[in-house]
mmCIF file of the C-alpha atoms, coordinates in Angstrom:
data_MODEL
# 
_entry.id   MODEL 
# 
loop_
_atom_site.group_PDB 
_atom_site.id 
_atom_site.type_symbol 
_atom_site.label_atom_id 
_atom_site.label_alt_id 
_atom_site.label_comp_id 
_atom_site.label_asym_id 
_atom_site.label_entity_id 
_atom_site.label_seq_id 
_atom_site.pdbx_PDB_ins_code 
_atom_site.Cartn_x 
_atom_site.Cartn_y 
_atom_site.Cartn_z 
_atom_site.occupancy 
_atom_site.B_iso_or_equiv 
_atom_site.pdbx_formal_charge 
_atom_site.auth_seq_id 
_atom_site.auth_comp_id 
_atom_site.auth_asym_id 
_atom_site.auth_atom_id 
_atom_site.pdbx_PDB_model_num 
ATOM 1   C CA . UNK A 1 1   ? -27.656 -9.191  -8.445  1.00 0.00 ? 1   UNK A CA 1 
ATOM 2   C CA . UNK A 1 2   ? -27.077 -8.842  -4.684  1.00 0.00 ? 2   UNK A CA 1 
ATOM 3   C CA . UNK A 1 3   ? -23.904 -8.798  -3.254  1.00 0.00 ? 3   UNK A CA 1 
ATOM 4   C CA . UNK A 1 4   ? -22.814 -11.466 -1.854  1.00 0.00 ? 4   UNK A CA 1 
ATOM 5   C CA . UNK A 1 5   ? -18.988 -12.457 0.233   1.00 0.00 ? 5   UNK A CA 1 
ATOM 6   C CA . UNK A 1 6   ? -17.337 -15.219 -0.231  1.00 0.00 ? 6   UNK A CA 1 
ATOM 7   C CA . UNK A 1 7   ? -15.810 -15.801 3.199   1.00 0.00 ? 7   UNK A CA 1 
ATOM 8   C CA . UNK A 1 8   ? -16.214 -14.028 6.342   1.00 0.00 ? 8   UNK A CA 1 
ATOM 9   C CA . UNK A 1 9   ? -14.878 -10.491 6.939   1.00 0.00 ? 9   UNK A CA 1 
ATOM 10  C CA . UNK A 1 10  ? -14.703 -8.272  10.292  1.00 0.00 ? 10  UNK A CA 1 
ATOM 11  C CA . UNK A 1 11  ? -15.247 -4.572  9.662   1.00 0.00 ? 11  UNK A CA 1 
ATOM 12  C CA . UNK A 1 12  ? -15.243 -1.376  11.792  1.00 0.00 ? 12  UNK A CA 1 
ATOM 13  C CA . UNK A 1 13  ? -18.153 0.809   10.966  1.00 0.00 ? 13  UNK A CA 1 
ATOM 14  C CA . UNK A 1 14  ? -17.364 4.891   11.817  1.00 0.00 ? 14  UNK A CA 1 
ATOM 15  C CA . UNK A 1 15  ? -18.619 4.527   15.283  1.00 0.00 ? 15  UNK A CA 1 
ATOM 16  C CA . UNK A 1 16  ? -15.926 1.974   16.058  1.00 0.00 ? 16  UNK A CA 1 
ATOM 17  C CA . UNK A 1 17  ? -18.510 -0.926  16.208  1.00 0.00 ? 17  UNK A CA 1 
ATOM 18  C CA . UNK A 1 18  ? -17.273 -4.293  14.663  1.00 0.00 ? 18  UNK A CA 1 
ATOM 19  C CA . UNK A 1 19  ? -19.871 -6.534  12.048  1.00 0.00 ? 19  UNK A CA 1 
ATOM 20  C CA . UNK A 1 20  ? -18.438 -10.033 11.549  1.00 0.00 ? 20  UNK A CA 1 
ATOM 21  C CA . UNK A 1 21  ? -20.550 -10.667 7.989   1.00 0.00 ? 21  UNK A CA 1 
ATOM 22  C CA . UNK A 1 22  ? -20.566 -13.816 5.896   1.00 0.00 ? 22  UNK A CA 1 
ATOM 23  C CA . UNK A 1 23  ? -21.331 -15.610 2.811   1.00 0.00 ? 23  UNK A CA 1 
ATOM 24  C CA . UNK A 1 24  ? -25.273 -16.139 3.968   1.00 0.00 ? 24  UNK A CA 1 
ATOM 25  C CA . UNK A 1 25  ? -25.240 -12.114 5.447   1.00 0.00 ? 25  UNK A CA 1 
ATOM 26  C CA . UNK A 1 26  ? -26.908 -9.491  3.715   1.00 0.00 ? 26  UNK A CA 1 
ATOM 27  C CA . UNK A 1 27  ? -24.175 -6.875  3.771   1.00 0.00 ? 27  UNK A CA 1 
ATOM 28  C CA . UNK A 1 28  ? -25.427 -3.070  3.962   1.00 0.00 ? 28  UNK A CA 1 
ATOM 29  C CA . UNK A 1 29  ? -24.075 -0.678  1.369   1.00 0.00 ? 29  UNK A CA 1 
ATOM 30  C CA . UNK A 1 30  ? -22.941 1.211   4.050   1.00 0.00 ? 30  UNK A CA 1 
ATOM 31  C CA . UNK A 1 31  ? -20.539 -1.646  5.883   1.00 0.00 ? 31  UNK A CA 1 
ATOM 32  C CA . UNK A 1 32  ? -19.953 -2.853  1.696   1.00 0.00 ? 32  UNK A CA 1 
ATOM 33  C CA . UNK A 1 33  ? -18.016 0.106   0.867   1.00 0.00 ? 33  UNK A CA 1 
ATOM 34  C CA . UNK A 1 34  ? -15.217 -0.682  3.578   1.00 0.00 ? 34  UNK A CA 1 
ATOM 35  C CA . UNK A 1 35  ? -14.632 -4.077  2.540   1.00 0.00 ? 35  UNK A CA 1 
ATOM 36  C CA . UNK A 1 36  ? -12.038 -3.271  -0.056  1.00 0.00 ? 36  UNK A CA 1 
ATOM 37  C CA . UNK A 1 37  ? -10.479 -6.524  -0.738  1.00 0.00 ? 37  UNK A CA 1 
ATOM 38  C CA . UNK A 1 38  ? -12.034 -7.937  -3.537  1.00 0.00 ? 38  UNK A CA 1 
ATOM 39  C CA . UNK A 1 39  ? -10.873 -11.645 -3.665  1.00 0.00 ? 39  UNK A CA 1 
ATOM 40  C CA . UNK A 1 40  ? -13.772 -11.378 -0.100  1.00 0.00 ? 40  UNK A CA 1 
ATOM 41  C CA . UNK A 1 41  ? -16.114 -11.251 -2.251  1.00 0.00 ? 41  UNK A CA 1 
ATOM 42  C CA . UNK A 1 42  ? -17.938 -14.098 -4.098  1.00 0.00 ? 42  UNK A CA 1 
ATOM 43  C CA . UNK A 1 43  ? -20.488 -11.604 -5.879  1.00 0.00 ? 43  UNK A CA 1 
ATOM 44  C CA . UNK A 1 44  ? -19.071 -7.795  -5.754  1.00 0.00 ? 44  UNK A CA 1 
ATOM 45  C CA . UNK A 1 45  ? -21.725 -5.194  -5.243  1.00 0.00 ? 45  UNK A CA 1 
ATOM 46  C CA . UNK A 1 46  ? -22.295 -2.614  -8.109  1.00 0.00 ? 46  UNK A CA 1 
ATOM 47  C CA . UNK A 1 47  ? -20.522 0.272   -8.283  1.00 0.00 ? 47  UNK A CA 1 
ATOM 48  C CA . UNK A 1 48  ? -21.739 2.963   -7.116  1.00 0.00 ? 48  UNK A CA 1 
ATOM 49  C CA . UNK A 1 49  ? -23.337 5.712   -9.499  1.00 0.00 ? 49  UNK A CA 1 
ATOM 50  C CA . UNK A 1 50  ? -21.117 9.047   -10.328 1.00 0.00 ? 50  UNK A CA 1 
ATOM 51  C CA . UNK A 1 51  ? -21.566 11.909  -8.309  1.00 0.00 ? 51  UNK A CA 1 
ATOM 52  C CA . UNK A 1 52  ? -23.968 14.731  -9.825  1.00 0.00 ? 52  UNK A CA 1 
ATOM 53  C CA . UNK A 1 53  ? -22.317 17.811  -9.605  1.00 0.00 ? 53  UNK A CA 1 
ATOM 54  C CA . UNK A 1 54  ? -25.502 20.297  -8.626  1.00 0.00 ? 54  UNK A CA 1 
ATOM 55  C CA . UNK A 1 55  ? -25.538 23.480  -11.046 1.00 0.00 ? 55  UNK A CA 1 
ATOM 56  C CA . UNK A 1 56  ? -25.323 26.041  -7.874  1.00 0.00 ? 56  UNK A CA 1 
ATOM 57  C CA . UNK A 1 57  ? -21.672 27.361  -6.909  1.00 0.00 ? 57  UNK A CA 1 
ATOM 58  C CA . UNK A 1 58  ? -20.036 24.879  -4.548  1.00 0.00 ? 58  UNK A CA 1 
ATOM 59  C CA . UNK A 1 59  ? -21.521 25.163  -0.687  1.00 0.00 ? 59  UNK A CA 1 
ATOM 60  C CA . UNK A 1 60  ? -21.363 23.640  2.261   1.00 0.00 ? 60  UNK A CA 1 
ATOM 61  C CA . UNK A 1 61  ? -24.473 21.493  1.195   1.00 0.00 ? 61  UNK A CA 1 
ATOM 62  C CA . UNK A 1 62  ? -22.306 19.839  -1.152  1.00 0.00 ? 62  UNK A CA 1 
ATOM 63  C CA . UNK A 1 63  ? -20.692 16.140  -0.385  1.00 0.00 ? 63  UNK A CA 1 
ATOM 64  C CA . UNK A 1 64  ? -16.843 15.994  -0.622  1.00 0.00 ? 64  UNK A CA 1 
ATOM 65  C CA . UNK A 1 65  ? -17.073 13.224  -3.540  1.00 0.00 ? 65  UNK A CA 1 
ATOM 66  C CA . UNK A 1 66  ? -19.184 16.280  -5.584  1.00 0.00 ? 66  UNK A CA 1 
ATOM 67  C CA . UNK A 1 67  ? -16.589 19.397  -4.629  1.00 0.00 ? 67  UNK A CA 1 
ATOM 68  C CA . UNK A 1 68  ? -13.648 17.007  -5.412  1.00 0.00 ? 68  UNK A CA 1 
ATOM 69  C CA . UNK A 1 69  ? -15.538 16.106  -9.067  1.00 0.00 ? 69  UNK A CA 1 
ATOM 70  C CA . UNK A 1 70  ? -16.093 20.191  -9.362  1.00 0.00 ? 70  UNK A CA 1 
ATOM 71  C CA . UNK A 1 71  ? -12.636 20.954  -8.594  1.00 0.00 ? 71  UNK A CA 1 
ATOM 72  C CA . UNK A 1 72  ? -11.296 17.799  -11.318 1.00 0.00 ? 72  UNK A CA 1 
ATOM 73  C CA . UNK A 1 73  ? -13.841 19.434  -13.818 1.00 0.00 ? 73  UNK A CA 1 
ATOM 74  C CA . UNK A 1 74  ? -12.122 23.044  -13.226 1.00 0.00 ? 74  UNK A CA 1 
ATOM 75  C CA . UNK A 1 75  ? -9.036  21.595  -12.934 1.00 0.00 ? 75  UNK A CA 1 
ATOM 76  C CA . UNK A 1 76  ? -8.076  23.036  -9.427  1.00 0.00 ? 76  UNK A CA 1 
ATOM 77  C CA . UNK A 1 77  ? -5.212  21.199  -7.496  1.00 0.00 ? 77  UNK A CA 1 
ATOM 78  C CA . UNK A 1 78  ? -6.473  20.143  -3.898  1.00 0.00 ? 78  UNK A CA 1 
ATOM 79  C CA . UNK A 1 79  ? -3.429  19.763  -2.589  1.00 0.00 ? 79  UNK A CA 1 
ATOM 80  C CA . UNK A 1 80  ? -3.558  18.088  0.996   1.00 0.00 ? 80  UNK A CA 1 
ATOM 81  C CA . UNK A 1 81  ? -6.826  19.506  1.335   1.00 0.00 ? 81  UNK A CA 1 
ATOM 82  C CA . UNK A 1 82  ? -9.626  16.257  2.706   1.00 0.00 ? 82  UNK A CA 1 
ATOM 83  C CA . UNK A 1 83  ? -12.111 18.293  4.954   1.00 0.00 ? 83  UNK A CA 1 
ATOM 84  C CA . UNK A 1 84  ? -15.229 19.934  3.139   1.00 0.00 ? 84  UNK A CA 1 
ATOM 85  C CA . UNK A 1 85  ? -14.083 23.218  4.728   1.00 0.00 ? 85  UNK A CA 1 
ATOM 86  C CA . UNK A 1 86  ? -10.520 22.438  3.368   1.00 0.00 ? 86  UNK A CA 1 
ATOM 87  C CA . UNK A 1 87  ? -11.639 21.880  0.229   1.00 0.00 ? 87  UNK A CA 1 
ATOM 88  C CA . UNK A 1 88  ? -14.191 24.540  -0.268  1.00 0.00 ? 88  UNK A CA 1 
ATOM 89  C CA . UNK A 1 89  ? -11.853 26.970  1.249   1.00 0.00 ? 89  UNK A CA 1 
ATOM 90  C CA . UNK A 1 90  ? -8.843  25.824  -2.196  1.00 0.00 ? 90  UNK A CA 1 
ATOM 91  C CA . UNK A 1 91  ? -11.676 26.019  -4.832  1.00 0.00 ? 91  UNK A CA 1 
ATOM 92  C CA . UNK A 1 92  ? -12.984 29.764  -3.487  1.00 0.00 ? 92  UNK A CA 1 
ATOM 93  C CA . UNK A 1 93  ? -8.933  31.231  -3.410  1.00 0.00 ? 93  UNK A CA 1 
ATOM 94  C CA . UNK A 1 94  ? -9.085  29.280  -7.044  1.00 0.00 ? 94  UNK A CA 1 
ATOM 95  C CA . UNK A 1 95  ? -12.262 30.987  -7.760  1.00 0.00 ? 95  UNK A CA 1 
ATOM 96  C CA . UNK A 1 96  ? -10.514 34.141  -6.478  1.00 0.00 ? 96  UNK A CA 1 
ATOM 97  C CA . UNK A 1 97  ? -7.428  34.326  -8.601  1.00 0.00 ? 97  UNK A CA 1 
ATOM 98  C CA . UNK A 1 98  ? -9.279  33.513  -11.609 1.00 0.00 ? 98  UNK A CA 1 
ATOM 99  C CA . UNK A 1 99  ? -11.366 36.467  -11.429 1.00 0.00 ? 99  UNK A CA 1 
ATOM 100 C CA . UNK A 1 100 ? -8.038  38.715  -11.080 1.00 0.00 ? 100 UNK A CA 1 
ATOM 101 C CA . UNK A 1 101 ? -5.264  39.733  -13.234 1.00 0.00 ? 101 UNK A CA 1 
ATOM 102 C CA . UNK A 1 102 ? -1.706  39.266  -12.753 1.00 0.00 ? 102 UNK A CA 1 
ATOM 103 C CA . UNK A 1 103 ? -1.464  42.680  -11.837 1.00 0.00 ? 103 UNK A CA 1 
ATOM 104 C CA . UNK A 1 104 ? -3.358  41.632  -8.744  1.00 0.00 ? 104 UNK A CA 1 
ATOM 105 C CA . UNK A 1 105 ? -6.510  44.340  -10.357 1.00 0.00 ? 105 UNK A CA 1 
ATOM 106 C CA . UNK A 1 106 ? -9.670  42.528  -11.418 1.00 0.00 ? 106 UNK A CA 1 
ATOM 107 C CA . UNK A 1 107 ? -9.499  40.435  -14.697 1.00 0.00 ? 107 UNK A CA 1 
ATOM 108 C CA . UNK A 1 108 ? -11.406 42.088  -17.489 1.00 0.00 ? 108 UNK A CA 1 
# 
């Protein structure tokens, strides 16, 4: 089923640019996922599917949404940390203190 709103909504795309959509619009994913209030809808859209982690060690080709499901799965705290380089930069010191002892001398 297509998503469809049940009263008109202004939204801000990332360029700054505003869409004034209705209940007879067809409303792009993209502009979808920023209308958060749900009573605006008539007909929600469908969730979107969960991230696939890829098998390779996390990179700067990976999405946020896929480094912040790696670093749940490992159970690394992000702290603060929102940027990709932020986040990649918490999960390789994690990656680094797992691979050494207390003693500060590689883990055996």
């Amino acid at each position: 089923m297509a998503a469809r709103l049940a009263t008109f909504v202004h939204v801000h795309d990332e360029d700054g640019v505003t869409h004034i959509l209705g209940p007879d619009d067809t409303v792009p994913a993209e502009l979808a996922k920023l209308i958060t209030n749900p009573d605006a809808w008539a007909d929600p859209p469908d969730p979107e599917p969960a991230q696939q982690v890829p098998e390779s060690e996390p990179s700067e080709s990976w999405t946020v949404p896929q480094l912040r499901d790696y670093a749940a799965d490992k159970k690394i705290d992000l702290g603060d940390a929102t940027k990709k380089a932020d986040v990649l930069a918490v999960i390789a010191a994690a990656a680094e203190n797992s691979n050494t002892g207390a003693d500060g001398n590689p883990a055996v």
